[in-house]
DSSP file (Angstrom, degrees, kcal/mol; ACC not computed):
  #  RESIDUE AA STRUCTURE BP1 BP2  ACC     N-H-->O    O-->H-N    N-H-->O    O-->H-N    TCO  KAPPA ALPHA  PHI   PSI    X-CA   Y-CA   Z-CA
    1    1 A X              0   0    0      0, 0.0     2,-0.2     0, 0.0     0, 0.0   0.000 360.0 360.0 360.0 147.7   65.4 -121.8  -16.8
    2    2 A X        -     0   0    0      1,-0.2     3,-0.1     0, 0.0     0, 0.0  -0.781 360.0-148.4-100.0 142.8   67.6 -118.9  -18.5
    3    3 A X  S    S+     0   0    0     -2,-0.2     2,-0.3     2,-0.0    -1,-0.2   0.818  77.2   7.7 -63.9 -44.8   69.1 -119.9  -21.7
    4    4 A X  S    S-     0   0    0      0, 0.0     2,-0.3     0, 0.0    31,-0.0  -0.823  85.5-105.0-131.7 173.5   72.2 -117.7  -21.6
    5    5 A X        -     0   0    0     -2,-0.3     2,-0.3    -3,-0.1    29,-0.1  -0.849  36.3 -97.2-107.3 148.4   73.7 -115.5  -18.6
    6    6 A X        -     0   0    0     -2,-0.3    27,-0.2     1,-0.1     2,-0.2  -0.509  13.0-137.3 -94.5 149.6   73.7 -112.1  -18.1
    7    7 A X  B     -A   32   0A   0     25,-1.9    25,-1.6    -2,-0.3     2,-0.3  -0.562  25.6-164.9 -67.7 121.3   75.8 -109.0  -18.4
    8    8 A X        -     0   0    0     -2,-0.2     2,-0.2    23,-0.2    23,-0.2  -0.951   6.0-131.0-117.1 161.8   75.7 -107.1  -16.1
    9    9 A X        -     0   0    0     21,-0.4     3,-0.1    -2,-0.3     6,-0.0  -0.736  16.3-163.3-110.3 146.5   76.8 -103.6  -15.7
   10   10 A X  S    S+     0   0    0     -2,-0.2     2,-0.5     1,-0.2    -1,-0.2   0.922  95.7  45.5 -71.4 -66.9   78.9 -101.1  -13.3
   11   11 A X  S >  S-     0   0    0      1,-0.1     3,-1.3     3,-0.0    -1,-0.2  -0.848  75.9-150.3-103.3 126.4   77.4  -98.0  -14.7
   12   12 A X  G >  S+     0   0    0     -2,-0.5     3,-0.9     1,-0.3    17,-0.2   0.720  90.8  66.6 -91.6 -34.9   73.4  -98.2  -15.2
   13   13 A X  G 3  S+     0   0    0      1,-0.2    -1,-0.3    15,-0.1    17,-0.1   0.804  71.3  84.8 -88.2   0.5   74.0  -95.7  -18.1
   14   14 A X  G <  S+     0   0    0     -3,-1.3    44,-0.4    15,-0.1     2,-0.4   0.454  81.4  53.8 -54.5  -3.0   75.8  -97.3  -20.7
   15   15 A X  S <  S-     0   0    0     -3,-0.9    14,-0.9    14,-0.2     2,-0.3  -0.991  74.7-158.3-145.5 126.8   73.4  -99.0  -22.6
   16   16 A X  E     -BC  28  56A   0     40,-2.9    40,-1.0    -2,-0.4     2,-0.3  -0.706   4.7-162.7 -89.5 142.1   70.4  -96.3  -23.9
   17   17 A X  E     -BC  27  55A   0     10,-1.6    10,-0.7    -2,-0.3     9,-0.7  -0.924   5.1-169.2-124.6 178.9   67.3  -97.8  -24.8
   18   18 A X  E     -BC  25  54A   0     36,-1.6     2,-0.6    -2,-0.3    36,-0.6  -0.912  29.6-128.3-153.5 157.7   64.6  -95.8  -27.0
   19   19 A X  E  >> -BC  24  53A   0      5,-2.1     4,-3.2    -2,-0.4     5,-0.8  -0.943  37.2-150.3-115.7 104.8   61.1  -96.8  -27.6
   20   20 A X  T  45S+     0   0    0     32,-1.9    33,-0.1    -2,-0.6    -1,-0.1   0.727  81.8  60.5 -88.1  -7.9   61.6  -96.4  -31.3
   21   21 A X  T  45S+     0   0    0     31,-0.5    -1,-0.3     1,-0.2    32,-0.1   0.859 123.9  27.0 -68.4 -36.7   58.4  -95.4  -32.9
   22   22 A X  T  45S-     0   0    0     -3,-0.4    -2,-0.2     2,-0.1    -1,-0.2   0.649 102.4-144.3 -71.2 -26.5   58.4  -92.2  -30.6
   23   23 A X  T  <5 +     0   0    0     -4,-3.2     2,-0.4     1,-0.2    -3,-0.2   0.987  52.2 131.6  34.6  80.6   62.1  -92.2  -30.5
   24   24 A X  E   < -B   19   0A   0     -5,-0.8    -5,-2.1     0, 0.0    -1,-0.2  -0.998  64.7-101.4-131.9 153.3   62.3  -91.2  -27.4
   25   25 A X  E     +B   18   0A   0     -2,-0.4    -7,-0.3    -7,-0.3     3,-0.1  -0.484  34.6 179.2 -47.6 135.2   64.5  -92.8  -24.5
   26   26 A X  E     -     0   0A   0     -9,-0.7    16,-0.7    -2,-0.1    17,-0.5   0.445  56.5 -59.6-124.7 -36.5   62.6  -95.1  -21.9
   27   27 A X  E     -BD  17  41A   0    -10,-0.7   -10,-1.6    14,-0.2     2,-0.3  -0.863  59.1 -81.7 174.2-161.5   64.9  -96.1  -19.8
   28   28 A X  E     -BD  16  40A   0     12,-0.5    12,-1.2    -2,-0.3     2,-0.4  -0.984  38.5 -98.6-152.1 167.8   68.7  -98.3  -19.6
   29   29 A X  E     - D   0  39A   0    -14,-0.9    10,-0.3    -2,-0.3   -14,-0.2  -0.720  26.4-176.8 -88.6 145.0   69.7 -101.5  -19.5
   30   30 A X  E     -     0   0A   0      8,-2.8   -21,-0.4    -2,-0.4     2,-0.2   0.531  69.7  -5.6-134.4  37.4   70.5 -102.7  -16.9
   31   31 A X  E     -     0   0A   0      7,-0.3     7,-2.6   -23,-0.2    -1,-0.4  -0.799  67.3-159.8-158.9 176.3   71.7 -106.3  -17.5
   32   32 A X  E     +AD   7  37A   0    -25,-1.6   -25,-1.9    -2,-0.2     5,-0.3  -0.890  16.2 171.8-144.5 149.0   71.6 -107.9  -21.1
   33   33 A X        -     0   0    0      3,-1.6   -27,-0.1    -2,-0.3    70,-0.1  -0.763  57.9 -98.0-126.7-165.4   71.7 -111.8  -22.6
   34   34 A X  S    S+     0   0    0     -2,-0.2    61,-0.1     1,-0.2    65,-0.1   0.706 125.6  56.6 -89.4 -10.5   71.1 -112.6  -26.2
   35   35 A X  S    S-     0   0    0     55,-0.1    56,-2.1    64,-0.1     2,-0.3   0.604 117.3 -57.3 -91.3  -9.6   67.4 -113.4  -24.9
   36   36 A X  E     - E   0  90A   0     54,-0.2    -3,-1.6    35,-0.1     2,-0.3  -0.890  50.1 -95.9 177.0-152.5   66.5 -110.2  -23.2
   37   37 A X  E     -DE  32  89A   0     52,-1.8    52,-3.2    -2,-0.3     2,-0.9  -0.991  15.1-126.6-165.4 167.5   67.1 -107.7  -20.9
   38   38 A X  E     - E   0  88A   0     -7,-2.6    -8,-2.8    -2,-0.3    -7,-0.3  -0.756  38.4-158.1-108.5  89.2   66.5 -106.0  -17.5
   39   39 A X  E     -DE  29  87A   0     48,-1.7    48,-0.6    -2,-0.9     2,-0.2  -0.417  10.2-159.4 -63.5 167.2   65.4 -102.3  -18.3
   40   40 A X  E     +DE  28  86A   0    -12,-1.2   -12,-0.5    46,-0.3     2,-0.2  -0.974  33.4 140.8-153.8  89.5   65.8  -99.8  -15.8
   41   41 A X  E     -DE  27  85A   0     44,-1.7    44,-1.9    -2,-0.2   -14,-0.2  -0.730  57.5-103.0-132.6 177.2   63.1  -96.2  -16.5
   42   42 A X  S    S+     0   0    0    -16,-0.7     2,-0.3    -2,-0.2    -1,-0.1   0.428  97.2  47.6 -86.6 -13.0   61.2  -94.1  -15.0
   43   43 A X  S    S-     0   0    0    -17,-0.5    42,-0.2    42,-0.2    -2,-0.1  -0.925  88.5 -96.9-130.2 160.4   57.9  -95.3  -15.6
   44   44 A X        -     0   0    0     -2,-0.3     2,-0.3    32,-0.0    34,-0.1  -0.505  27.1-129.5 -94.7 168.0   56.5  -99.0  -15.3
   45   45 A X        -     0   0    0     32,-0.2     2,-0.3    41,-0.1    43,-0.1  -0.832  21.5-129.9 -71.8 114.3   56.1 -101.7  -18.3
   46   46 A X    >   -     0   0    0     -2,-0.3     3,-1.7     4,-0.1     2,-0.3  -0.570  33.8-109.4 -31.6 127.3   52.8 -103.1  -18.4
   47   47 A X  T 3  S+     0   0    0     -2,-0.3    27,-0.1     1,-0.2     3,-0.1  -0.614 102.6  31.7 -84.4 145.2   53.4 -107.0  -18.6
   48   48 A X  T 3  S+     0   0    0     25,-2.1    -1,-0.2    -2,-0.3     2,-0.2   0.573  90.6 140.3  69.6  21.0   52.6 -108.5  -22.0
   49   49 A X    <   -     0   0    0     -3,-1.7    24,-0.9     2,-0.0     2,-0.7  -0.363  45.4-144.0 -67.7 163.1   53.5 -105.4  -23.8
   50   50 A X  E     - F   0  72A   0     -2,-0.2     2,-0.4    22,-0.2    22,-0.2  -0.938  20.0-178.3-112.0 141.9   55.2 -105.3  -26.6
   51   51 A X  E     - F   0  71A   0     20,-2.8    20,-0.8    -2,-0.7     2,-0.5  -0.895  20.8-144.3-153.6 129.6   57.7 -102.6  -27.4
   52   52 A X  E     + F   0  70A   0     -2,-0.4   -32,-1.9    18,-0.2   -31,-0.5  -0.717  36.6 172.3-102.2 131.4   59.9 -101.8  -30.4
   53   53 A X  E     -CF  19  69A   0     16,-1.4    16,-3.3    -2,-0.5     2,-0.3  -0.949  30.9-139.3-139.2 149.1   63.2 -100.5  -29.3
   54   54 A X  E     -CF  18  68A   0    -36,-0.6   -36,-1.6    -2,-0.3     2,-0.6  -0.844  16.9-140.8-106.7 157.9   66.5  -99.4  -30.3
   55   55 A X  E     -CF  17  67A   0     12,-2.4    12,-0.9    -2,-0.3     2,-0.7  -0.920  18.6-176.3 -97.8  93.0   69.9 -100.1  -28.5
   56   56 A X  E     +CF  16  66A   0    -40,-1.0   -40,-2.9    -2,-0.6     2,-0.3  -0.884   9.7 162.2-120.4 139.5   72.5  -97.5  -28.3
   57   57 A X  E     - F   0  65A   0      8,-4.3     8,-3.8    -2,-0.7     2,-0.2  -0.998  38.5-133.9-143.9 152.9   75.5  -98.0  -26.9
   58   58 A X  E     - F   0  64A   0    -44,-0.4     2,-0.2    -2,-0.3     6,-0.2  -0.517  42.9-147.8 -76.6 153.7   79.3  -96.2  -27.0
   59   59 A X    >   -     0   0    0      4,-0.7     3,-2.0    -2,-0.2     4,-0.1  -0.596  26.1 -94.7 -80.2 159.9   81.8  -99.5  -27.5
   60   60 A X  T 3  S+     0   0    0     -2,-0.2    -2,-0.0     1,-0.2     0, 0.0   0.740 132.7  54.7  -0.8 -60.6   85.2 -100.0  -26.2
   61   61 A X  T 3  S-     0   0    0      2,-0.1    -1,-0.2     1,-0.0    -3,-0.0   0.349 123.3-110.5 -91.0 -15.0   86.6  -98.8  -29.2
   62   62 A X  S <  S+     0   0    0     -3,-2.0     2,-0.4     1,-0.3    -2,-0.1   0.612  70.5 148.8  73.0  12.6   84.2  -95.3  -28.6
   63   63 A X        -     0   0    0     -4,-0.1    -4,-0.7     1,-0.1     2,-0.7  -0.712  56.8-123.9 -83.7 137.6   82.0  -96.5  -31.6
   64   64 A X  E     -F   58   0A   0     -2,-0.4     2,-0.4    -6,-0.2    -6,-0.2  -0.570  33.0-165.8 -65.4 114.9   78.3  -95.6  -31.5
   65   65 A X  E     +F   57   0A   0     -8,-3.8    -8,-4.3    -2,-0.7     2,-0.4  -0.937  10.7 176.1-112.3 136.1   76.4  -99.4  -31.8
   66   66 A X  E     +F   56   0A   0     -2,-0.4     2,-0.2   -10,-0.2   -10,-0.2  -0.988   7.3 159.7-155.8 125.9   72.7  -99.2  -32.7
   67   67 A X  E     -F   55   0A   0    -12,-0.9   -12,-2.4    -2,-0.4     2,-0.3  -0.936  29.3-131.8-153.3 159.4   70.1 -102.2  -33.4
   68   68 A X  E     +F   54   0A   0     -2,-0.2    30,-0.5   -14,-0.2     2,-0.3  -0.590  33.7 151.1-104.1 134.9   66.5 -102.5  -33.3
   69   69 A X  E     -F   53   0A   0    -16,-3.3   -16,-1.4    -2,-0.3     2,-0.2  -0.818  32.8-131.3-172.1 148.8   64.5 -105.4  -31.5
   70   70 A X  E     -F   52   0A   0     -2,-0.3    22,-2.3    22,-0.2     2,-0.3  -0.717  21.7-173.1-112.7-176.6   61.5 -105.7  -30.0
   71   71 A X  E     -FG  51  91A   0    -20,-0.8   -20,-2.8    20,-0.3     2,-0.3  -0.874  18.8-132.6-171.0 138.1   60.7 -107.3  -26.6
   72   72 A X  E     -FG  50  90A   0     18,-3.3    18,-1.8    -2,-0.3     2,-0.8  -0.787  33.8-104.6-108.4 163.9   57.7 -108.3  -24.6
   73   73 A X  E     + G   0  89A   0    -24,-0.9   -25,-2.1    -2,-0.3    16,-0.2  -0.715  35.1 175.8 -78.2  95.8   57.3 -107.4  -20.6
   74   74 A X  E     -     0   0A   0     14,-2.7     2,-0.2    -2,-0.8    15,-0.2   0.706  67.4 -34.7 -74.9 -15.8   57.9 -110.7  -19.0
   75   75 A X  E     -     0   0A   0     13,-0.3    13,-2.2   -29,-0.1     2,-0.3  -0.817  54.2-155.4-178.9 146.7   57.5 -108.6  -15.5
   76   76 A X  E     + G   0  87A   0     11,-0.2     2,-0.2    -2,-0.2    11,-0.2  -0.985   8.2 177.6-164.5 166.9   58.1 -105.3  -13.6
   77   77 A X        -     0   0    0      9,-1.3     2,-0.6    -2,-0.3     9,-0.5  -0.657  32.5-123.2-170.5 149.6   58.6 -104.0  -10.2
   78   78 A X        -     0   0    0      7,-0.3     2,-2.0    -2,-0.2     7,-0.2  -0.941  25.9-137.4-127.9 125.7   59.2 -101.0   -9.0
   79   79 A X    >>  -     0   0    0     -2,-0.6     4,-1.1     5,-0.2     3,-0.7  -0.415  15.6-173.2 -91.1  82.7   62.5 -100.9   -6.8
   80   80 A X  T 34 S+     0   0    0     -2,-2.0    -1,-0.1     2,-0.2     5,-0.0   0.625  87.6  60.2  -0.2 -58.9   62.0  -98.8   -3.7
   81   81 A X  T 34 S+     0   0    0      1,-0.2    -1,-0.2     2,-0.1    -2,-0.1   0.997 125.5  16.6 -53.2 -75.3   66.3  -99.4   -3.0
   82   82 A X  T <4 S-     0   0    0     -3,-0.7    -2,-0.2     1,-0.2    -1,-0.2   0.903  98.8-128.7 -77.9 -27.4   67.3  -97.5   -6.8
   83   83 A X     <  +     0   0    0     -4,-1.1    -1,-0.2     1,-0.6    -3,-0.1  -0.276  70.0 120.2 100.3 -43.7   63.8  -95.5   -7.6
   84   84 A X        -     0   0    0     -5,-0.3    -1,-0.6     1,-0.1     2,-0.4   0.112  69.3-130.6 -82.0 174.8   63.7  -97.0  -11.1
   85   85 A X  E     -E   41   0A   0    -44,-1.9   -44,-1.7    -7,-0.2    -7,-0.3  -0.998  31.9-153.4-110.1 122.0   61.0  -99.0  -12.1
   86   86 A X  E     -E   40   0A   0     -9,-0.5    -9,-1.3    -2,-0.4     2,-0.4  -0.851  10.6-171.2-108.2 151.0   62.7 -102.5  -13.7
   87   87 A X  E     -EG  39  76A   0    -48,-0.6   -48,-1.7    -2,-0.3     2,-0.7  -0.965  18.5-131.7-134.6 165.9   61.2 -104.4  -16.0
   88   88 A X  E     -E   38   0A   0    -13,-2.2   -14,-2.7    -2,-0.4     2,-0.5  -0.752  28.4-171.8 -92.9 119.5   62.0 -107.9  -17.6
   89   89 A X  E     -EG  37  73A   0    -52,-3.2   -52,-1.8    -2,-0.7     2,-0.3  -0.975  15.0-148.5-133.5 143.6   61.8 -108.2  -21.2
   90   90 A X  E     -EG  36  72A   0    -18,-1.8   -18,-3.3    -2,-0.5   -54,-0.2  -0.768  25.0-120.2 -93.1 116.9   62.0 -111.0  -23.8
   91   91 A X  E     - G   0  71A   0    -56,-2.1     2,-0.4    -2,-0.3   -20,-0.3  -0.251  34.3-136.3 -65.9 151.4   63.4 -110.7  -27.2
   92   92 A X        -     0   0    0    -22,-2.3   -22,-0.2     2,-0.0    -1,-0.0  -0.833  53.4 -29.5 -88.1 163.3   60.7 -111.5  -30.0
   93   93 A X  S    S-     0   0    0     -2,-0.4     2,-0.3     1,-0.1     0, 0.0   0.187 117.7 -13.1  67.4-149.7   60.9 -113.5  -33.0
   94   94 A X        +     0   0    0      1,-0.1     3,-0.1    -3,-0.0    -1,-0.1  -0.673  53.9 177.8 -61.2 119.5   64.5 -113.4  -34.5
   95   95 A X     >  +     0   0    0     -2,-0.3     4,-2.3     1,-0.2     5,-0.3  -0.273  12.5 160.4-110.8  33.6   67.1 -110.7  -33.2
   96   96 A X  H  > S+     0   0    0      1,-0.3     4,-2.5     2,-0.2     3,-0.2   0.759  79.9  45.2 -21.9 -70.3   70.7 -111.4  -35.3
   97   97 A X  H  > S+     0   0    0      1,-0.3     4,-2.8     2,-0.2    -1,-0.3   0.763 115.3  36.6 -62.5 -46.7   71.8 -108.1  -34.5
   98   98 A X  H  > S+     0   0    0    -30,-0.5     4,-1.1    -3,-0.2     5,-0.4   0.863 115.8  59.6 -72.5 -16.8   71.1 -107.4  -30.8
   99   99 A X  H >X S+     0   0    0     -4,-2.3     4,-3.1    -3,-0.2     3,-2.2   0.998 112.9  45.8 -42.1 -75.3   72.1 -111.4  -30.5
  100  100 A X  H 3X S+     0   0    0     -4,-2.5     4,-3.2     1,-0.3    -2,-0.2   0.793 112.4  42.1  -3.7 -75.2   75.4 -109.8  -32.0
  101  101 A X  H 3< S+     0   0    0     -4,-2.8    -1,-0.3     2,-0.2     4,-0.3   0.485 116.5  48.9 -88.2  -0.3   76.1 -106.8  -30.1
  102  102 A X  H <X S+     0   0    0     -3,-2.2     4,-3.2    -4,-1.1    -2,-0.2   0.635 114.7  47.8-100.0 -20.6   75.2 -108.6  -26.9
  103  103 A X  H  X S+     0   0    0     -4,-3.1     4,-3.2    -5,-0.4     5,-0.2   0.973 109.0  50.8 -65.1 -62.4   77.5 -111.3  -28.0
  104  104 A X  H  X S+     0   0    0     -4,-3.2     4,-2.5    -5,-0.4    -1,-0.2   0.866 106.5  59.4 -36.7 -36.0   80.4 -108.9  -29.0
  105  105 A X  H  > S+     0   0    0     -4,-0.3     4,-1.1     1,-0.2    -1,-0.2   0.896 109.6  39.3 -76.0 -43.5   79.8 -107.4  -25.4
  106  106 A X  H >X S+     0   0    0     -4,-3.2     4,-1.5     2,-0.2     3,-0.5   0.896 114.8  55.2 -81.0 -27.2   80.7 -111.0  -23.5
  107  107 A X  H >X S+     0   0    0     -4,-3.2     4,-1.8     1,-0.2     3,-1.5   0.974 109.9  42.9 -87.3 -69.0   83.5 -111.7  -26.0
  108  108 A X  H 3X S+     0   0    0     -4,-2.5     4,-0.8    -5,-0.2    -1,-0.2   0.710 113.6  55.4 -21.4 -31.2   85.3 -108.1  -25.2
  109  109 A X  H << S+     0   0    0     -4,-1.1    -1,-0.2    -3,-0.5    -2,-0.2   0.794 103.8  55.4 -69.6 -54.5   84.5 -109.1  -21.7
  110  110 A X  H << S+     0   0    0     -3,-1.5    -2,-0.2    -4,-1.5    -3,-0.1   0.679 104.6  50.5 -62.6 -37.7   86.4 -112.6  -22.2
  111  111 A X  H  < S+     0   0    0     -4,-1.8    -1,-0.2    -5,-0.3    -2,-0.2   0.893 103.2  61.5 -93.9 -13.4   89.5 -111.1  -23.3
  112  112 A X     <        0   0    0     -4,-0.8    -2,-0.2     1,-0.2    -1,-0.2   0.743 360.0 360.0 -58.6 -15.5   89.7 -108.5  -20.1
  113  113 A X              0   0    0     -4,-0.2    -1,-0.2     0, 0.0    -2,-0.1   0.704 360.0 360.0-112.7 360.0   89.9 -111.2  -17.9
């Protein structure tokens, strides 16, 4: 059962992720909770990887927001419909900050509507 519900997004590029040991870009998000995320790449996840990533994203406000967390591959699929390959991933240990910025994202969210 999922803890929290997810964000989902309009535009499939807003939310960079980076594979941060390479720093290179992997992929985007493409929905968020404070427990995980749905990536969206070009190449598949092994499930029961582990992978240390950063988050960049533009705000509202046009601010650059960046936090680190890592995530295992809870599943992944490759979706015939978009191309991408998506995969499911699961925060590890303690995450304050992307807890934070995904939190920030549903409370900005709450005052559009």
């Amino acid at each position: 059962m999922r803890q929290s519900s997810r964000i989902t997004f309009r535009s499939t590029f807003r939310i960079k992720i980076s594979d941060r040991e390479r720093d290179t870009l992997i992929g985007y998000a493409g929905d968020v909770s404070e427990c995980g995320m749905k990536l969206l790449g070009d190449s598949l996840v092994e499930p029961g990887s582990e992978l240390k990533l950063c988050v960049r994203m533009r705000d509202r406000d046009g601010e650059m927001r960046q936090v680190e967390v890592d995530m295992i591959c809870q599943w992944a699929q490759e979706n015939s419909r978009t191309g991408f390959f998506e995969a499911g991933l699961a925060v590890v240990g303690e995450a304050p900050a992307y807890v934070r910025l995904v939190e920030g994202m549903r409370n900005k969210r709450k005052e559009q509507v």
